[in-house]
N, C-alpha and C positions, 0 to 999 in steps of 0.2 A: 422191764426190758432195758436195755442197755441205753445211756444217753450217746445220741449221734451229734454233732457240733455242727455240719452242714444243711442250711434249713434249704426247705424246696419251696419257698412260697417264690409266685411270678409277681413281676410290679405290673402294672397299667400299658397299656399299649404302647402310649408315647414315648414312656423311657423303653421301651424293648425294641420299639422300632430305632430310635435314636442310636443303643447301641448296635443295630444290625446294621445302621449306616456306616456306625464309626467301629470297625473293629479293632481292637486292639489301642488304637489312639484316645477312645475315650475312656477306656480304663487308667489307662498310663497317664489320663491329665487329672485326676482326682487324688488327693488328700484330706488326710484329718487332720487341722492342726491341733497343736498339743503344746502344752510344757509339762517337764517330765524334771522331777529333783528325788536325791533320795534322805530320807531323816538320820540323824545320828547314828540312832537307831535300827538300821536298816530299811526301814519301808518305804517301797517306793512309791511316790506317788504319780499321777500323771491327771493333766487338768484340759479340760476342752472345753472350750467357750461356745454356745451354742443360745441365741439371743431372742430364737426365732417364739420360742413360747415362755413364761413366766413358769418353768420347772424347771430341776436337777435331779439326777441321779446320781446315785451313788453305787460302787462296786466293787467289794472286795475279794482279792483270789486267796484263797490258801493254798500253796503248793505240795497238798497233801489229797492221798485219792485210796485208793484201794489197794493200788500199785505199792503203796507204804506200810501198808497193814503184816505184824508180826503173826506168824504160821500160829492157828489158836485165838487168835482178834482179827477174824474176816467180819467185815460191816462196819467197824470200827468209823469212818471215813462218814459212809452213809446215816450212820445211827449220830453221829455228831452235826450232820444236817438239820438234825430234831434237837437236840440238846440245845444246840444255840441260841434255843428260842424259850428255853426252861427257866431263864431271867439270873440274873444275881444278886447280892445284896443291896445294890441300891436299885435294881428293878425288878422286882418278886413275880412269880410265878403267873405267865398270863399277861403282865401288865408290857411288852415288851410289845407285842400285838397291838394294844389297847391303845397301845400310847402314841403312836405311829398312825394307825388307821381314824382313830381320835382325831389327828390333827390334818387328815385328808390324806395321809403316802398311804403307801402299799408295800410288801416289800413279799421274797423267795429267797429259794437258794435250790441248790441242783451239785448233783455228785456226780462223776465221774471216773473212770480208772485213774486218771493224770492229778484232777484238782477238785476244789471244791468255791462254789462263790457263793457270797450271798450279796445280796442286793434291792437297794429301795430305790423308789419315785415319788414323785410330791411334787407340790407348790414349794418354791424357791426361797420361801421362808422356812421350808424345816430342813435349811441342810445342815445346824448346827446338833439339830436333834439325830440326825443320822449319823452325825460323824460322833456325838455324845456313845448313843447305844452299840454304833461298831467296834469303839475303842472300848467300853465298859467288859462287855465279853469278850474281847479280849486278852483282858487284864485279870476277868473276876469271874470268870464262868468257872472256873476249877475247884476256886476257894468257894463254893458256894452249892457243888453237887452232892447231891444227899441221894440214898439209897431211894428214895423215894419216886425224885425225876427219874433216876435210872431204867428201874421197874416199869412206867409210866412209859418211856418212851421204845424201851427195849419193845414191849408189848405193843404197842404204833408200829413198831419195824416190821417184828416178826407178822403182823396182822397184813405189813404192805406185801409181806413177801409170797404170801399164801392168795394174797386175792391180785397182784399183778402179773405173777410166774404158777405154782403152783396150780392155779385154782383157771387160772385163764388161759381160754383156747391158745394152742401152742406155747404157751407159756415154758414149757417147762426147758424149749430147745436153747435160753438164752440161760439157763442154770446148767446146762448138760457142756455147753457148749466151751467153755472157757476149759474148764477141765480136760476137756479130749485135746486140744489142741496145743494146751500150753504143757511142759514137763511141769512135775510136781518142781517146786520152790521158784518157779518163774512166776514175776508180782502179778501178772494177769494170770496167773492159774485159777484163783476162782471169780466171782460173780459181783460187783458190786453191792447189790445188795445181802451180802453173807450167807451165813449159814445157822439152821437154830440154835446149834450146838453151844458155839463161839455164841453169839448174841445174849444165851441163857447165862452160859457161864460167866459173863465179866463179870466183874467184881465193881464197886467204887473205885480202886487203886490204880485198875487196870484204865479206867476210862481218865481219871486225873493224869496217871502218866504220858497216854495215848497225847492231850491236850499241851501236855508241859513239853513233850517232844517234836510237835509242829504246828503250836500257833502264839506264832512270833514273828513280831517286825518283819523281820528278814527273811522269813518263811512266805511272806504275804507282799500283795502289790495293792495299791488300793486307787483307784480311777472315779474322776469327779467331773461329769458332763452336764451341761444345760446353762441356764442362764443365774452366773454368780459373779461375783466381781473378784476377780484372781486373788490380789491381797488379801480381802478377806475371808478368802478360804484356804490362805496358806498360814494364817493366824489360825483358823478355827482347829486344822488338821495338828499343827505344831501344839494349838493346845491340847489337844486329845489325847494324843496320839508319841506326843513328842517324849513325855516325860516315861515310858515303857521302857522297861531294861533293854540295853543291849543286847542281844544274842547272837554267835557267827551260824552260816550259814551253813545247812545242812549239804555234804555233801555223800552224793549216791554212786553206786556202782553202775553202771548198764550191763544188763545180761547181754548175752551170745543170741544173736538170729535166732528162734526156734523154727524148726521146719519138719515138716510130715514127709514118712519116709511112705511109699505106698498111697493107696487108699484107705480113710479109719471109716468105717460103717458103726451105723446105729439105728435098730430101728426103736422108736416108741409108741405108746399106744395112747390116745387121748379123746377127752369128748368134744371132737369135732364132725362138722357133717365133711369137711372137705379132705381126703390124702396129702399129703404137704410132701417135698422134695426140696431139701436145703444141703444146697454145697457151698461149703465155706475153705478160703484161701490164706495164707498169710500174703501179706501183702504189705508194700513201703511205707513207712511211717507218716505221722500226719506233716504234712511241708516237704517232706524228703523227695528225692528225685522218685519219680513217679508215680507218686500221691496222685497230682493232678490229670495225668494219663488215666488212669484206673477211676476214675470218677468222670471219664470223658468214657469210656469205657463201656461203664456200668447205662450211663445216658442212652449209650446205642445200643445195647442188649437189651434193656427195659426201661426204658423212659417215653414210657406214652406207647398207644396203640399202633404207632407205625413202627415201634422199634421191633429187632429182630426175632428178639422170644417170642415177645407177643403174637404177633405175625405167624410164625412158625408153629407155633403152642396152640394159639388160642382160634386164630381164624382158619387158617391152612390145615391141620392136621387135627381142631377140635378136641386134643386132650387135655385143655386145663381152661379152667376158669379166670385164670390171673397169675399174673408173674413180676418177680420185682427183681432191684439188681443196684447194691451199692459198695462203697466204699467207707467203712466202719474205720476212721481215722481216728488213733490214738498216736501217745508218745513213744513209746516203744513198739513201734511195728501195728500195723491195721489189719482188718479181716476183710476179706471182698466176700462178700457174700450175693448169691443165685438162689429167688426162693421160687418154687413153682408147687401153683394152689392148681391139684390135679381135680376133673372131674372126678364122682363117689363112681365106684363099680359095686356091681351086684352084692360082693362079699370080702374078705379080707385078699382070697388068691388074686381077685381082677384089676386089685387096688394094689399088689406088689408088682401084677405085670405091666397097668401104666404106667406107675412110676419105673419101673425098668426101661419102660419105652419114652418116657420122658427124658429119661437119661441119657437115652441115644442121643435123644433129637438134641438136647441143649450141648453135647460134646459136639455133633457135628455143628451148631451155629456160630460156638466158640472156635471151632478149629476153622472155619469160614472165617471170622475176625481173625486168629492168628494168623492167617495167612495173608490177606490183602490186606489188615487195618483198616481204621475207622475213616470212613467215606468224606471229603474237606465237607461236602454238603451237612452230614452225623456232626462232625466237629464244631462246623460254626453253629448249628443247632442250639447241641449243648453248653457252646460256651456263650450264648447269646440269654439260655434260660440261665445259666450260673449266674453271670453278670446282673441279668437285669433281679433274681431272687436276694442276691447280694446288698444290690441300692433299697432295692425296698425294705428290708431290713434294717438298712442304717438310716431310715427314716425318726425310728424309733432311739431318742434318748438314753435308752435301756441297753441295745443293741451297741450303742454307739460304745458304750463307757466298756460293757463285758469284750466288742472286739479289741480293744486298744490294751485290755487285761491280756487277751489270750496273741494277741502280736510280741505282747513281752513275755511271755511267757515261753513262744516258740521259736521267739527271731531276736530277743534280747534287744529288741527295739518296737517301741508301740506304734510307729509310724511305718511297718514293712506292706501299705497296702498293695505299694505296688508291687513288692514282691511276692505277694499273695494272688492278686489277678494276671500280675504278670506272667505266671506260670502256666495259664491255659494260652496266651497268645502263643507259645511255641510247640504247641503240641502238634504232631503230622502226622499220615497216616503211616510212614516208619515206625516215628517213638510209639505210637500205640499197638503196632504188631505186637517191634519187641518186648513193650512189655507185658503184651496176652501172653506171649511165648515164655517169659521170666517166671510170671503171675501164675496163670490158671495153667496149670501143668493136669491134667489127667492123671497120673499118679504121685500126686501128691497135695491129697484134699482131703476134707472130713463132708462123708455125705448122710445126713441126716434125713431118715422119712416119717413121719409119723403119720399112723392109722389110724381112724375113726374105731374107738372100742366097738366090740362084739354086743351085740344087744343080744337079749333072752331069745331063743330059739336055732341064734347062729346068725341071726339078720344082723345087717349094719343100723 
């Protein structure tokens, strides 16, 4: 399933109430401090001192996602997730893990359309080991890929693809999904995690290339939080990290809007007990003007049992079991997506007529928000759960270092937080009309159902 960037976790009562008292004012009085330099070599780095526990994190972006990937190398992005963990000459196969978890860290990484990061934690004595093993592969992961790893990890992809989409309930609507809505050669046209085709085919050449053409300095930002002492870890980073060739910076094209002319229908058929109803929107890009609308939006259609789907769907009208509703924020333009989990009917006819009847009802709830917009009571709701899921997040070390990645990555500054929460303090129920009315247009959507396969006799 596709990675989302906005977590839903709620913090503790006291910071929620705290922000319910202070609206708006206690956002706007918060920062991260930071120094921020960039190497010779392009990399940027950005440093945050945090004293409160004996650890650090470490976090590197690559500015490389799926969105990059040449027509014939879809997964490329994804499949390099895994690779970077396949070792190099001076740390062989396996031992890249070993050596790390060995010494108490831990470390991941995660792909996306936009980027990709990897990233460790530990005791504040191995940041010299993290920034050792970031900058090694780096440097040596290309010179060092052998048909072997390839094989090995190709076969880990392909295996993720069959048992996360494929093989798992509704799985398949987040492979289906990119394809209908994007035109053929737009970078989200298909799926993060590729295709078997492309995955089978690459070559050694193709994946050394893939690597020589976006992991570089300059391609990448790398963010160091916890408790370190600044100097020396502007020595440790200069050492690692410093002596890497120069490279200039990649620059990209931006495609045109894409937009649905009509309705695009699809139905499919899968082994679930429940009929599923997915309509998805294009929608304003991640930080752009109305991002934040549409995720205030999505709160009051489906955010918890008192919102309006639910309400309408689940208690009032008794046709669905569960309903969800967000805002799928990426770089170039977002998806807002409406899913509604329908009760099963008798047989396949009962299960197209609910969902038809679902379909009424969620048209009229929407065209009820397009018309009055989102209630100040809905607004300050959700801007009160954003906030306070927000802080509790940057509790976390981990958190701390990958948001100050993706501030620079979207605002060309790691320190936009306030441009970031500041953007829900101006939402009204105007801005949020207009942009239902912008947004979730009725003729111009992709509406997705998928059916509980037929079982032997004709039964569900």
């Amino acid at each position: 399933m596709p990675e989302h960037h906005k977590s839903k976790r709620l913090a503790g009562a006291a910071l929620a109430a705290l922000i319910v008292a202070l609206p708006g004012s206690f956002a706007a009085a918060q920062k991260i401090a930071f120094e921020r330099y960039t190497l010779d070599n392009g990399l940027t780095v950005i440093l945050h001192e945090d004293h409160r526990l004996p650890r650090v994190a470490v976090n590197l972006w690559y500015y490389v996602g799926s969105k990059d990937e040449p027509k014939g190398r879809s997964g490329f992005a994804h499949l390099f997730e895994h690779l970077m963990f396949m070792g190099t000459n001076n740390v062989p196969i396996g031992q890249f893990d070993n050596i790390m978890e060995g010494a108490g860290g831990s470390n991941n990484a995660t792909t996306s359309s936009d980027r990709t990061n990897y990233f460790e934690s530990g005791p504040r004595e191995l940041l010299e080991l993290f920034l050792f093993l970031e900058a090694d592969r780096m440097t040596g992961l290309s010179r060092a890929m052998t048909l072997e790893k390839l094989n090995t990890q190709r076969g880990v992809v392909r295996n993720e693809r069959r048992q996360s989409y494929e093989n798992r309930p509704y799985g398949q609507l987040w492979l289906e999904i990119p394809a209908l809505i994007y035109p053929a050669g737009h970078p989200y046209h298909h799926p993060v995690i590729g295709s078997h085709t492309d995955l089978e085919n690459a070559a050694v050449s193709d994946v050394v290339d893939f690597f020589d053409d976006f992991y570089f300095p300059a391609n990448a930002s790398l963010a160091i939080a916890g408790d370190f002492d600044p100097g020396e870890a502007r020595e440790l980073v200069k050492k690692y990290f410093g002596s890497i060739p120069r490279r200039e910076k990649i620059t990209r094209e931006k495609p045109a809007p894409p937009t649905i002319e009509g309705v695009l229908r699809k139905t499919l058929t899968d082994a679930v007990e429940l009929p599923l109803a997915c309509f998805v929107w294009h929608a304003p890009a991640f930080y752009s003007e109305g991002d934040a609308d549409m995720d205030i939006i999505a709160n009051a259609l489906a955010g918890g049992k008192s919102s309006r789907l639910y309400r309408r769907l689940v208690y009032d009208k008794k046709l669905a079991q569960d309903v969800s509703a967000y805002q799928s924020s990426s770089l170039l333009g977002s998806k807002f997506i409406i899913q509604v989990f329908a009760l099963p009917g008798a047989d396949t006819k009962e299960n197209l007529e609910r969902l038809g009847t679902i379909e009424r009802e969620v048209d009229a709830v929407v065209a009820e928000l397009q018309e009055g917009g989102v209630t100040g009571r809905e607004i300050g709701r959700a801007r009160n759960s954003t906030e306070s899921a927000f802080w509790s997040d940057l509790e976390s070390l981990e958190e701390k270092a990958d948001l100050l990645n993706r501030y620079l990555f979207h605002f060309g500054n790691p320190g936009a937080i306030e441009l970031d929460l500041g953007r829900y303090s101006k939402i009204t129920g105007y801005s949020t009309s207009s942009w239902a009315k912008k947004v979730l247009k009725p003729n111009g959507r992709l509406i997705l159902h998928v059916l509980p396969e037929e079982k032997k006799g004709g039964q569900q």
